[in-house]
N, C-alpha and C positions, 0 to 999 in steps of 0.2 A: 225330488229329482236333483241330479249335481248339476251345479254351471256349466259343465261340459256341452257341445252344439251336437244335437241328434244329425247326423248323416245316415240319410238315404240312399243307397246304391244299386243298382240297377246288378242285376247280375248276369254276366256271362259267362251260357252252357260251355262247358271247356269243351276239349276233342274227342277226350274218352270219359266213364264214368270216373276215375281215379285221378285225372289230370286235374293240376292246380293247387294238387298241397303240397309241393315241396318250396322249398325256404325263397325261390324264385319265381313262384306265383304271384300274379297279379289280378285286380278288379279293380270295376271303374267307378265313380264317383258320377251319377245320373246328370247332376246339376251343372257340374263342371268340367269333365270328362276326363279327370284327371284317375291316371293309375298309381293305385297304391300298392308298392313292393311288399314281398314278405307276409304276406295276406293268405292266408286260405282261401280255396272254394270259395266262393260266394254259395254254390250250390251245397257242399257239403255244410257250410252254417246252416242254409236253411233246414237240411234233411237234419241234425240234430235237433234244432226246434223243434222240427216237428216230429221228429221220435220221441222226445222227450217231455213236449204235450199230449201225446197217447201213451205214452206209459202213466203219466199222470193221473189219466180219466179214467184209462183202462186196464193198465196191470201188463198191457201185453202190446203190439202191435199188429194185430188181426187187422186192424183195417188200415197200417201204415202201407205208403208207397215201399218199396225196397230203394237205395238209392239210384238201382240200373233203371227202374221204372220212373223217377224223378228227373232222372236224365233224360230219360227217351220223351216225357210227357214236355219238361219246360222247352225241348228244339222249337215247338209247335209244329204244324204242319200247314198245307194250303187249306186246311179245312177251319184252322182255328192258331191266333197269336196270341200269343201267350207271356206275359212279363212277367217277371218275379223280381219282386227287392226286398233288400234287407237292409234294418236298424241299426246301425251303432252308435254308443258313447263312449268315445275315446278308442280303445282296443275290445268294448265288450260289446258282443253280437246281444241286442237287446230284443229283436221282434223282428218280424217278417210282414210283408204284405205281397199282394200277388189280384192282376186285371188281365181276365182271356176273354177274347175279343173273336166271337164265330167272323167267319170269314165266307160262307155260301150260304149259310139264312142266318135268320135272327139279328142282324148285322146292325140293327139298332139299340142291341141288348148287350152286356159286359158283366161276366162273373167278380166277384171281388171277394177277396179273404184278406185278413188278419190279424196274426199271434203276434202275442208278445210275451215275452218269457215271464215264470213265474213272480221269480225277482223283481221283475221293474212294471207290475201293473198296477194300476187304481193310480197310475201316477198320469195321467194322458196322454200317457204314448201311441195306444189303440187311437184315439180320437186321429192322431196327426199321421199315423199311416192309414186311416179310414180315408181321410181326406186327400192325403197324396194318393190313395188309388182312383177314387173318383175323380181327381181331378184327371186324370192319364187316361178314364175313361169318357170323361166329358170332353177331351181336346180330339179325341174320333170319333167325337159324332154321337157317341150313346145318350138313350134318354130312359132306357132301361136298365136299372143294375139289377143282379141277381145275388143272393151267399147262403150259405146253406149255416146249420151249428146241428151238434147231435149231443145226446144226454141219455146218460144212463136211464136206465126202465126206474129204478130205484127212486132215482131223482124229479121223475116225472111221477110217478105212481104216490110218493107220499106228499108229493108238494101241496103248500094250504093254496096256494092261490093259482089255476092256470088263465096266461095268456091262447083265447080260443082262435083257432085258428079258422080264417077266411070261410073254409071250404065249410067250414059246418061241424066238419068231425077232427076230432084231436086239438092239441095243447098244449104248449110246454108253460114248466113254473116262470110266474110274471117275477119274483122275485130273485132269479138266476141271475148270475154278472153278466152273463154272455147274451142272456134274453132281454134284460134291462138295457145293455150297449145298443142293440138292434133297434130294438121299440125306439131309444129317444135321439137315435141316428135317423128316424124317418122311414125305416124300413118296415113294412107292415108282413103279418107273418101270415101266409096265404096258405099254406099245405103242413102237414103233419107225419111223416111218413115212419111207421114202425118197423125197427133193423130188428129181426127173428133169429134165435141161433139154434142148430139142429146139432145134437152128438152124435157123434160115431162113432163106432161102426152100426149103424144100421142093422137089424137081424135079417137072413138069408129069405125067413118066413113073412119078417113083416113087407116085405119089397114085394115078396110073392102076389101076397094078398092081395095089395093094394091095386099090383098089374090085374090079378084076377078082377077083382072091381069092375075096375075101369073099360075091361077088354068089351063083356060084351056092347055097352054104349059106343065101342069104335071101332065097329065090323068094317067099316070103309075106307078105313086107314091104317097106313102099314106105318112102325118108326124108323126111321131112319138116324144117322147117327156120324158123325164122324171129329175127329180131334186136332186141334189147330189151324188146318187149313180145309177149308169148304171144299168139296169136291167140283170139279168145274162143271159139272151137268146142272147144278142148284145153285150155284152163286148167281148168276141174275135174283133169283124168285128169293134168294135169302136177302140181297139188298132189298128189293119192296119189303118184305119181311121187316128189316132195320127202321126202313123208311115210315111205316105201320107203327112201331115201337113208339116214332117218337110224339105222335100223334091220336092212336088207339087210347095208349094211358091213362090214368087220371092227371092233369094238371092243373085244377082248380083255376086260380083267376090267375097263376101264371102267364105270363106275356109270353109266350112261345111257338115257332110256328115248327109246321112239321120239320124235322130233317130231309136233306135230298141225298139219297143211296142209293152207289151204283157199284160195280163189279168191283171199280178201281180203289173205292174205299171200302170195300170189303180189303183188298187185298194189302189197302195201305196201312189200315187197323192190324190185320196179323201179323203184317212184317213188325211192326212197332210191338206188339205181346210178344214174337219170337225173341226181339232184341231188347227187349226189358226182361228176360227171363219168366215171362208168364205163358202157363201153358193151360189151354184150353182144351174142357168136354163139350158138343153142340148134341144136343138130343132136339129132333124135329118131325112132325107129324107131314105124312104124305097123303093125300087124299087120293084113292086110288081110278075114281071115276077120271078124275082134271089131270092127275097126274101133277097138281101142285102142290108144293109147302107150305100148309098153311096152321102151322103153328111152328114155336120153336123157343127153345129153354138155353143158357149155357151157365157153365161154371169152371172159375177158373181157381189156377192153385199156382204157389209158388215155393218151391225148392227152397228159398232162404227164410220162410213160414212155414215148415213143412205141414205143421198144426193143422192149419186153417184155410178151408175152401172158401171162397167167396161164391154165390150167386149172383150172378148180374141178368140179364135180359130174360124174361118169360112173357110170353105171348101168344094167345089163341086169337085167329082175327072173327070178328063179329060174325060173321055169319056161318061158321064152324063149330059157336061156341054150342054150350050143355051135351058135348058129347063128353066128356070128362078126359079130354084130349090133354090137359093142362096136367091134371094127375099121372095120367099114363107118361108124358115125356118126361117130368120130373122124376118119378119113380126108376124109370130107364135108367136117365143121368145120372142118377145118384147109385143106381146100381154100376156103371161101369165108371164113375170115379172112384168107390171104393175099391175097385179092381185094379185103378192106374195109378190114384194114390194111395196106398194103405197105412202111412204115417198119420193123414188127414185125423183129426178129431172132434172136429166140426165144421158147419157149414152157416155161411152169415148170407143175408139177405135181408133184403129193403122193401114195403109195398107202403102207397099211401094209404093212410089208415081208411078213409072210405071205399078203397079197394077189396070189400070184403069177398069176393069169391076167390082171389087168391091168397086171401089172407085164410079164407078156411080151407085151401088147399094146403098150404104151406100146415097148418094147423094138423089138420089129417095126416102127415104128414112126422108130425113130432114137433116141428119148431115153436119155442117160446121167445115170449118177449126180451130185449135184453138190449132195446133202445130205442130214442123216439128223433129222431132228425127234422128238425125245424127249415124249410124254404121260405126265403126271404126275400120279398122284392123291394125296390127302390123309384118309382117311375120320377124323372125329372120334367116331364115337360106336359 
């Protein structure tokens, strides 16, 4: 590393996503509050980082933020505070790190992330933004940190040595930079969660099929379906729905307590995916005796990706389960995204690997392996 003194800067969200790069931009200095003229974004530094850490790994950005969605995520919300800073030496943006801070549960727990550019690592940079992020999470109070790292299938599949994780099932290589940083920063790695990619387009037969399957095991439910915004007769039952989510799952020895969801963060989540440009599929089962929801799947997609669907939230709640209610809503989904996206050419999704019944759903389904995502806890106290 040069003589030069690493500065840490705290960055503020501008007004618009674009605001802040002309020659009369300014960002603040975290330690000292001082603004520095002539400065880019702080946010737009960061979003090249991290564009240019998944192009890295991955050849693409399938699972990058867009910058409008990096905007709308670091504002935070009442539900959750959110910092983001960034490294320099001298004029060079050298790493990033970033502490979000739940703000209605979990409030004794702080996510923490990371990067440092290719160019300036193995030189201890990581370490001293690891450290300035816990420290910003240890001055509110946390005594639990959390960070996630993901690794190609490739990298996990040939590795000679895995680090086993907590839960029992899955591993990432103990010999990885990013797995090694973790382990001897104290973070012990508790969950293993496998990211599946599905191609598309889908055949018209095979969707068929699979509805056919499933149908007769869900005589007693109709699906239901709708796009971006929840129709107002089920957003209550879709919030418990959310709330189920965060609790139902696998979360191994994770520190985490359920989420609390109500109508109003339903409605505060879509405004924020409307105004990051992400646009949501919701496929959801109705149980036709209760006249409740009680399952529900979605996927979302993004115009400046056109490529690439993501899968986010899938759910059957416990006492609905072995009707094949998980298969049938996904199949749905995945039938009227191909409908609404037809650029889409695949679909990514995450289950923890002892998660095996959605993991053989998702399987039935077409999706292979093509990454293994490491959670990481930190408890300080």
């Amino acid at each position: 590393m040069t003589g030069q003194q690493l500065v840490i800067t705290a960055v503020v969200i501008p007004s618009t996503p674009d605001a802040g790069t002309h020659p009369g931009a300014r960002v603040t200095d975290a330690a000292t509050g001082a603004a520095h003229p002539g400065a880019p974004s702080g946010l737009h530094a960061y979003q090249a980082i991290r564009e240019a850490h998944e192009l890295e790994k991955w050849g693409d950005l399938d699972r990058c933020p867009t910058l409008s969605e990096s905007f709308e995520y670091w504002k935070g919300s009442d539900y959750e505070e959110r910092q983001l800073f960034i490294a320099q030496l001298g004029h060079e943006t050298v790493g990033a790190c970033s502490v979000t801070l739940p703000l209605s549960e979990n409030t004794y727990t702080a996510g923490i992330s990371v990067d440092v550019t290719a160019a300036y690592r193995r030189q201890g940079l990581g370490r001293r933004l690891l450290a300035y992020a816990e420290a910003v999470a240890i001055d509110r109070g946390r005594t639990s940190l959390d960070a996630y790292c993901e690794l190609p299938a490739a990298a996990v599949d040939q590795a000679a040595r895995l680090l086993p994780a907590k839960s029992g099932a899955g591993g990432l290589p103990a010999d990885d930079a990013v797995v090694a940083f973790a382990a001897s920063a104290g973070y012990q790695l508790e969950q293993v969660e496998r990211a599946s990619r599905l191609a598309l387009p889908m055949r018209q037969n095979q969707l068929d099929s699979l509805e056919t399957e499933a149908s007769p095991h869900a005589g007693g439910y109709a699906v239901v379906a709708w796009g971006d915004t929840c129709p107002d007769r089920f957003v209550d039952q879709y919030a418990a729905l959310k709330a189920r989510m965060s609790s139902d799952v696998p979360i191994a020895g994770l520190d985490w307590e359920a989420e609390i969801w109500d109508a109003a963060r339903v409605r505060h989540e879509e405004q924020v995916n409307i105004r990051s440009g992400l646009e949501t599929q919701v496929a959801a089962a109705l149980h036709r005796t209760s006249g409740e929801l009680v399952a529900y799947t979605v996927l979302n997609w993004r115009p400046a990706v056109p490529r690439s669907i993501t899968q986010q939230d899938s759910l059957v709640t416990s006492q609905h389960r072995g009707k094949r209610l998980g298969l049938l809503i996904k199949a749905a989904n995945l039938r009227a995204a191909q409908q609404r996206w037809p650029a889409a050419r695949s679909v990514l999704t995450w289950n923890a690997v002892e998660n095996r019944h959605m993991l053989a759903i998702n399987t039935l389904l077409g999706f292979q392996p093509a990454g293994y995502e490491g959670e990481w806890q930190k408890r300080l106290g």
